[in-house]
Backbone as JSON, one array per atom type, in Angstrom:
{
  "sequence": "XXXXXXXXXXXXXXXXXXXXXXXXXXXXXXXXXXXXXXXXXXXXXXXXXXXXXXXXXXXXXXXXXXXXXXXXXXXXXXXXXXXXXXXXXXXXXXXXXXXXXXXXXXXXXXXXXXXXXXXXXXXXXXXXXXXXXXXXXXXXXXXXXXXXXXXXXX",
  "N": [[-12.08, -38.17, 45.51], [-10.25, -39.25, 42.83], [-8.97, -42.2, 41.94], [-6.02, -43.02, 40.19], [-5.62, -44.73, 37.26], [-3.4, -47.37, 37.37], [-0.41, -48.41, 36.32], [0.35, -50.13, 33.4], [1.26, -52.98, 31.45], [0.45, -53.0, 29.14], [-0.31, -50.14, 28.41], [2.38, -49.03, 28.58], [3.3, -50.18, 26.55], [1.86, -49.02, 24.11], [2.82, -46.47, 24.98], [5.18, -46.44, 24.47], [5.54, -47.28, 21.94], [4.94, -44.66, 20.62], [7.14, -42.97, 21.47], [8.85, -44.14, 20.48], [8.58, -43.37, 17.6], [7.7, -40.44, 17.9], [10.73, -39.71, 19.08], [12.37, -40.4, 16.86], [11.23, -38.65, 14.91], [12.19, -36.48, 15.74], [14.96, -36.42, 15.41], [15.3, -37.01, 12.67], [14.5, -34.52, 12.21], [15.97, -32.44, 13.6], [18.3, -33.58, 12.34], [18.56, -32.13, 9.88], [19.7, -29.16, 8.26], [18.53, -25.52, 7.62], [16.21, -24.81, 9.03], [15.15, -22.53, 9.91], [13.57, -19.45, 10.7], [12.85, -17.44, 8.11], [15.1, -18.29, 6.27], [17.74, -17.82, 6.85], [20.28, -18.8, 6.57], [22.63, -18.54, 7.76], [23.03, -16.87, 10.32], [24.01, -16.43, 13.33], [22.77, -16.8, 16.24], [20.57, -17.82, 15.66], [21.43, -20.19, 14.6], [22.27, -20.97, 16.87], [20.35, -21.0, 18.61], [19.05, -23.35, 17.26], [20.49, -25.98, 17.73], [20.76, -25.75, 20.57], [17.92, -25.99, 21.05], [17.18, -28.25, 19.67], [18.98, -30.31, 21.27], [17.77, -29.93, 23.94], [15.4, -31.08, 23.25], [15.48, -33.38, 22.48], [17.28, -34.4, 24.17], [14.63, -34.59, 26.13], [13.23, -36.26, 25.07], [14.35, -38.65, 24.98], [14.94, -39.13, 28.03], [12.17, -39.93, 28.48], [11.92, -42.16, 26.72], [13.79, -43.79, 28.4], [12.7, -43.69, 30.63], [10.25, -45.3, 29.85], [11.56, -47.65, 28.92], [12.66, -48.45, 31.47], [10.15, -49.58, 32.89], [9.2, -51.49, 30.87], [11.26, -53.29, 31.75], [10.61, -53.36, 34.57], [7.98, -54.88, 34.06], [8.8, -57.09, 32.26], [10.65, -58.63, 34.39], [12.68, -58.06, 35.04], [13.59, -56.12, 36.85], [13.04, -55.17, 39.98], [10.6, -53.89, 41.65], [11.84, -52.36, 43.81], [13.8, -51.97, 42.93], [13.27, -50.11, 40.52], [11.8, -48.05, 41.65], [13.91, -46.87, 42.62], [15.85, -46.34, 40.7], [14.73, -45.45, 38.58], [13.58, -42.77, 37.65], [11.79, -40.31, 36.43], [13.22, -37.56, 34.76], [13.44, -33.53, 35.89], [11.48, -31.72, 32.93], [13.36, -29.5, 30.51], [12.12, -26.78, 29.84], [11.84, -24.79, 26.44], [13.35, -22.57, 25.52], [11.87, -19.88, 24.89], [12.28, -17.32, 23.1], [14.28, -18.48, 21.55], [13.11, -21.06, 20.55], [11.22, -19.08, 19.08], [13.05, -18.84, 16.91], [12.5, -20.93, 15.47], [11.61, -22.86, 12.87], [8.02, -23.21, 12.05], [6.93, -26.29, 11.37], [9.07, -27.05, 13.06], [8.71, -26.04, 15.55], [5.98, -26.88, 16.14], [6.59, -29.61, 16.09], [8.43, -29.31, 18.75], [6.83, -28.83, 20.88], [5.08, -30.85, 21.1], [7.07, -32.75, 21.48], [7.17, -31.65, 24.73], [4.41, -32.43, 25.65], [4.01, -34.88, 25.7], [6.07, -35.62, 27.04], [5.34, -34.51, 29.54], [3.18, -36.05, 29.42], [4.32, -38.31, 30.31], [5.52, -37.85, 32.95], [3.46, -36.83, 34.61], [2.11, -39.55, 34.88], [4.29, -40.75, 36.17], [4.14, -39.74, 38.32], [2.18, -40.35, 39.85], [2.02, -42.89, 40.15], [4.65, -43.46, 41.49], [3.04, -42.07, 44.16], [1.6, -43.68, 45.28], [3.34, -45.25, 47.08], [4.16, -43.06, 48.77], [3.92, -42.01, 52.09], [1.46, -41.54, 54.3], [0.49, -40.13, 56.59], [-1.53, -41.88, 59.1], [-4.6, -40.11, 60.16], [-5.33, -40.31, 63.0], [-2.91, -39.74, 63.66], [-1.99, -37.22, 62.91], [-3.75, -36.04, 64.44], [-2.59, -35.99, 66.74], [-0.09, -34.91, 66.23], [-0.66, -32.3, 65.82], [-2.06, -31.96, 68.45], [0.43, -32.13, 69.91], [2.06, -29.93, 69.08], [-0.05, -27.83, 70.02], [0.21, -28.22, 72.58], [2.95, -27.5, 73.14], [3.22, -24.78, 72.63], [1.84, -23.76, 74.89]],
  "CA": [[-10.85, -38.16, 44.74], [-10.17, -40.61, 42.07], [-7.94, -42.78, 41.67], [-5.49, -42.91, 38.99], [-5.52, -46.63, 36.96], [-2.76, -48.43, 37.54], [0.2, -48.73, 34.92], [0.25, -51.39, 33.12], [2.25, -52.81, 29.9], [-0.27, -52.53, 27.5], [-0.1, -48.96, 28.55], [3.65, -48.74, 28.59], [4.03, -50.71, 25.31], [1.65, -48.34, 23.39], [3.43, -44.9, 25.08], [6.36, -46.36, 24.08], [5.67, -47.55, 20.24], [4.74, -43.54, 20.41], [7.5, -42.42, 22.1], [9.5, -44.59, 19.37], [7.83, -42.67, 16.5], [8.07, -39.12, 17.93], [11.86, -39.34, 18.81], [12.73, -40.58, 15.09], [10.97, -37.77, 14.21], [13.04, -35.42, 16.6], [15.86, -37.12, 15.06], [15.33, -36.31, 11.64], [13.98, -32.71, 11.45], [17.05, -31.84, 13.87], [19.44, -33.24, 11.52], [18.49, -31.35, 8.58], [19.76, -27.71, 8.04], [17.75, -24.53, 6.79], [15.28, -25.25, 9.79], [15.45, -21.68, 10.73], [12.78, -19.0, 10.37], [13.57, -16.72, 7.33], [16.2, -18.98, 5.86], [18.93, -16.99, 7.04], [21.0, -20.49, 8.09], [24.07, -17.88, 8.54], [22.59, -16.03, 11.21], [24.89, -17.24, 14.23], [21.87, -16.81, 16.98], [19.38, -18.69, 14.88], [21.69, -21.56, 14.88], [22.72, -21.47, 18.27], [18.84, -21.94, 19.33], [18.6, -24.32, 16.48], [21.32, -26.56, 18.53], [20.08, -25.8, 21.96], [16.42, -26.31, 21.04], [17.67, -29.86, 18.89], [20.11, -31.01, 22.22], [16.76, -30.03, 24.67], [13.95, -31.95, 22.87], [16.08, -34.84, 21.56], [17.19, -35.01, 25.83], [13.64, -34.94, 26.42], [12.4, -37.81, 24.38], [15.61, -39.96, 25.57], [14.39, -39.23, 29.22], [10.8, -40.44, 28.2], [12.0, -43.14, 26.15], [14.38, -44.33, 28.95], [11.51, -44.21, 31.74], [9.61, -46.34, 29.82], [12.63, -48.68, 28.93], [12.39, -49.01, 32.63], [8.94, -49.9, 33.42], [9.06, -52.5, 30.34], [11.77, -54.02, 32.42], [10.14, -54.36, 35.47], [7.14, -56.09, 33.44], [9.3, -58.25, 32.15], [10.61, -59.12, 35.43], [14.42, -57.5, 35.06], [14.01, -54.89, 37.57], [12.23, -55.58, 40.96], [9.71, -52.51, 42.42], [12.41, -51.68, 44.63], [14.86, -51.29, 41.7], [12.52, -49.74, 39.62], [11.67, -46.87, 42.17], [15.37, -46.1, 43.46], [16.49, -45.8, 39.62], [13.86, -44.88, 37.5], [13.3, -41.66, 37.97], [11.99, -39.3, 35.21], [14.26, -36.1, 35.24], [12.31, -32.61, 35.5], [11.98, -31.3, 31.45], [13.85, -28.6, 30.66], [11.64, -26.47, 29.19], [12.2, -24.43, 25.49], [13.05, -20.76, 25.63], [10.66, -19.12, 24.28], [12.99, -16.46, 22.57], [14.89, -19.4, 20.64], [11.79, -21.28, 19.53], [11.0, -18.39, 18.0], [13.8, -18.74, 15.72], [12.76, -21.7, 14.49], [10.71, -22.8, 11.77], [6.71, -23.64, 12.1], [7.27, -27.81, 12.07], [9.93, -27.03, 14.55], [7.82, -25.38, 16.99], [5.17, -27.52, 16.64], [7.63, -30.92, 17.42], [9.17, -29.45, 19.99], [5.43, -28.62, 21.66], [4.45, -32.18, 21.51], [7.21, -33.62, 22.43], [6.68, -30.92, 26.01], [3.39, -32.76, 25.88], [4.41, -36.1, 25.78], [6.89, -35.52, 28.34], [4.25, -34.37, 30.94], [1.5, -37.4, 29.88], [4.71, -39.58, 31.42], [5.53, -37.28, 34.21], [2.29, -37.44, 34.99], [1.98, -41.15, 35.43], [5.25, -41.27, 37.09], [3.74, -38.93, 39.72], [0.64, -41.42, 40.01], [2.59, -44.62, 40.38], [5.23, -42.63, 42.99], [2.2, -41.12, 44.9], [1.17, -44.95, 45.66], [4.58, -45.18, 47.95], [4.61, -41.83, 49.61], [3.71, -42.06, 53.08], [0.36, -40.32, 54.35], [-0.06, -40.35, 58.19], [-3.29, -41.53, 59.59], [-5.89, -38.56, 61.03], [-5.2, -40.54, 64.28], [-1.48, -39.3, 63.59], [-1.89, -35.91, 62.4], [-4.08, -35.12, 65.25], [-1.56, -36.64, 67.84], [1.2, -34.11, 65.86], [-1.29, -31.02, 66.4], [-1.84, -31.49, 69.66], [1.63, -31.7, 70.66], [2.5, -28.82, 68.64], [-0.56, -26.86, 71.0], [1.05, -28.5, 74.05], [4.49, -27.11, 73.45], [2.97, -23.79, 72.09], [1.29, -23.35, 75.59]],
  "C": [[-10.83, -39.36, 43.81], [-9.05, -40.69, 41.53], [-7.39, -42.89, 40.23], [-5.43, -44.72, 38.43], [-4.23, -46.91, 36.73], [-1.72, -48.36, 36.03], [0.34, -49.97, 34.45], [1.13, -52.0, 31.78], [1.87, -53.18, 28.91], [-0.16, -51.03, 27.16], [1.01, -48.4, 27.79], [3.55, -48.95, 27.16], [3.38, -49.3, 24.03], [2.34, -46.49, 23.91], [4.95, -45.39, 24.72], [6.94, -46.84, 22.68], [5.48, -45.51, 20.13], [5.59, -42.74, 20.66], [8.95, -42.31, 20.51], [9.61, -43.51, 18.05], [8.13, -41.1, 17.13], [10.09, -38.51, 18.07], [12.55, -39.49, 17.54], [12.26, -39.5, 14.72], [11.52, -36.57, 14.41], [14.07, -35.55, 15.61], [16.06, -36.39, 13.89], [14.84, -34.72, 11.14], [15.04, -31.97, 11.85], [18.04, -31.79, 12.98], [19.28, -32.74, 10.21], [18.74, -29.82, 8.78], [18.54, -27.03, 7.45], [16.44, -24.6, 7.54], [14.85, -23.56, 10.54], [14.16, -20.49, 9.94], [13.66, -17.49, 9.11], [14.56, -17.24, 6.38], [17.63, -18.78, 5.85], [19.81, -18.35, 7.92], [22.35, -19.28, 8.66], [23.85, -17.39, 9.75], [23.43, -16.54, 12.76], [24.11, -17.68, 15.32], [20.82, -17.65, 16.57], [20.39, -20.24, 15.02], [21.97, -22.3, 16.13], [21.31, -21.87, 19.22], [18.83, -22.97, 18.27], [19.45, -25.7, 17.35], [20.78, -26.65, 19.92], [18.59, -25.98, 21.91], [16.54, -27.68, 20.86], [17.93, -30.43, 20.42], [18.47, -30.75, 23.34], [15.88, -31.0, 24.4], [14.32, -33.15, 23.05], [16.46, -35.55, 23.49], [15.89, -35.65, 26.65], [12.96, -36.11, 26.17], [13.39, -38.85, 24.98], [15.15, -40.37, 27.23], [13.18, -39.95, 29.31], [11.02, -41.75, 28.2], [13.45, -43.97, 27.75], [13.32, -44.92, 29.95], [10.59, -45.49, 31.06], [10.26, -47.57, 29.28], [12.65, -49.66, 30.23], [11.48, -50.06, 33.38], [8.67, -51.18, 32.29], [10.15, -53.8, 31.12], [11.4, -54.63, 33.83], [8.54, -55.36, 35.31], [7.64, -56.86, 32.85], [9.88, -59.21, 33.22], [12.1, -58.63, 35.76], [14.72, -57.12, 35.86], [12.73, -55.13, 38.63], [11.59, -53.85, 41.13], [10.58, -51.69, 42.86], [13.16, -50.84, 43.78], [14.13, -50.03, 40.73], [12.03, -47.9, 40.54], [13.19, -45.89, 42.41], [15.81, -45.51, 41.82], [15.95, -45.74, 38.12], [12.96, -43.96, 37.32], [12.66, -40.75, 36.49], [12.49, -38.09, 35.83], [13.09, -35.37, 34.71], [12.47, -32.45, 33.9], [12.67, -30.17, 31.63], [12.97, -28.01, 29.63], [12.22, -25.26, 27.57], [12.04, -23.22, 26.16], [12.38, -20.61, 24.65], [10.96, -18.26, 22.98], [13.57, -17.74, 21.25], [13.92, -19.95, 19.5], [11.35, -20.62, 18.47], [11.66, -18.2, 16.54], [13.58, -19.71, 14.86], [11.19, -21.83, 13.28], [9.5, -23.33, 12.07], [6.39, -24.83, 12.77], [7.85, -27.75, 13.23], [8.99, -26.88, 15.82], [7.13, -26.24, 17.28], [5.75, -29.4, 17.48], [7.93, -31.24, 18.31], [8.04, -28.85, 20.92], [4.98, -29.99, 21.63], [5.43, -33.04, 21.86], [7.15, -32.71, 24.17], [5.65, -32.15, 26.38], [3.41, -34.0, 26.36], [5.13, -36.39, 26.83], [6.17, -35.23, 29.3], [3.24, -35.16, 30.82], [2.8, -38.43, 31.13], [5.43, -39.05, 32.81], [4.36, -37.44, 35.13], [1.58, -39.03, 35.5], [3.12, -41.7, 35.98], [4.83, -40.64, 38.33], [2.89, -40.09, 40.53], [1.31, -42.08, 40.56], [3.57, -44.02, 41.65], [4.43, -41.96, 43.77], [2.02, -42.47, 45.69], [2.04, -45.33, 46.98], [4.73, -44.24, 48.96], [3.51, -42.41, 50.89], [2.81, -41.03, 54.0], [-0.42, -40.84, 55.78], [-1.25, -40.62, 58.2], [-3.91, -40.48, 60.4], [-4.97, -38.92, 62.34], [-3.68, -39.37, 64.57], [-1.18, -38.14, 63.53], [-2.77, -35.18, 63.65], [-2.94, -35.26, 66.41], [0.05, -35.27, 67.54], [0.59, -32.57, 66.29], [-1.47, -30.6, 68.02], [-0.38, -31.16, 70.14], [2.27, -30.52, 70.46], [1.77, -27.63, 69.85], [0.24, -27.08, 72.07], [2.05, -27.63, 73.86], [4.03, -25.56, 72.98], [2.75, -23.27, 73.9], [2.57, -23.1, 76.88]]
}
């Protein structure tokens, strides 16, 4: 198995000059009208994913960009391990309907597919770094739980 390396805040600092840069970019493509496939802005369904796609992504990158708000704090020294595990959680994503997406325009799609992406590189290394903590009986332990399970079976 191999081990995952270690976070670190050279790491952090560059996923989070990136994180910087993709939500500004959330930012501005949301707030511009006529984002909609066809150009039909009237369309009432086209705007209502245009809104619920915008309010998903733009949550997503804030969640990102908060986690690693976090983790620059406990390399700076703000936020102890302990603190840093109990309340720095990344929330699951909520992923894009599929149906909506479709309504939107090309750029759109592709935005709101990288930030998905982006959101699972730091899920992904929040898993890592919370895997380090979890608690993984020794053999000795796991056989000691089997037997007793046969015992009481018999």
């Amino acid at each position: 198995m191999i081990k995952p390396a270690n976070i670190n805040p050279h790491i952090v600092e560059m996923l989070y000059s990136e994180a910087l840069l993709l939500a500004d970019e959330v930012r501005a493509a949301f707030q511009v009208d006529g984002k909609l496939v066809g150009g039909e802005t009237g369309d009432d369904l086209a705007r209502i994913a245009l809104s619920c796609e915008g309010l998903r992504t733009t949550t997503r990158m804030m969640h990102a960009l908060a986690w690693l708000l976090n983790r620059r704090a406990h390399f700076s020294g703000d936020l102890s391990e302990f603190q840093l595990r109990r309340h720095g959680n990344l929330p699951s994503d909520n992923p894009s309907d599929p149906e909506q997406l479709a309504m939107l325009n090309a750029q759109l799609q592709e935005l709101v597919r990288r930030t998905e992406k982006f959101h699972a590189r730091i899920a992904r290394l929040d898993h890592a770094w919370r895997e380090k903590f979890t608690m993984h009986p020794a053999a000795i332990h796991r056989l000691h739980h089997r037997l007793g399970r046969e015992i009481a079976q018999r």
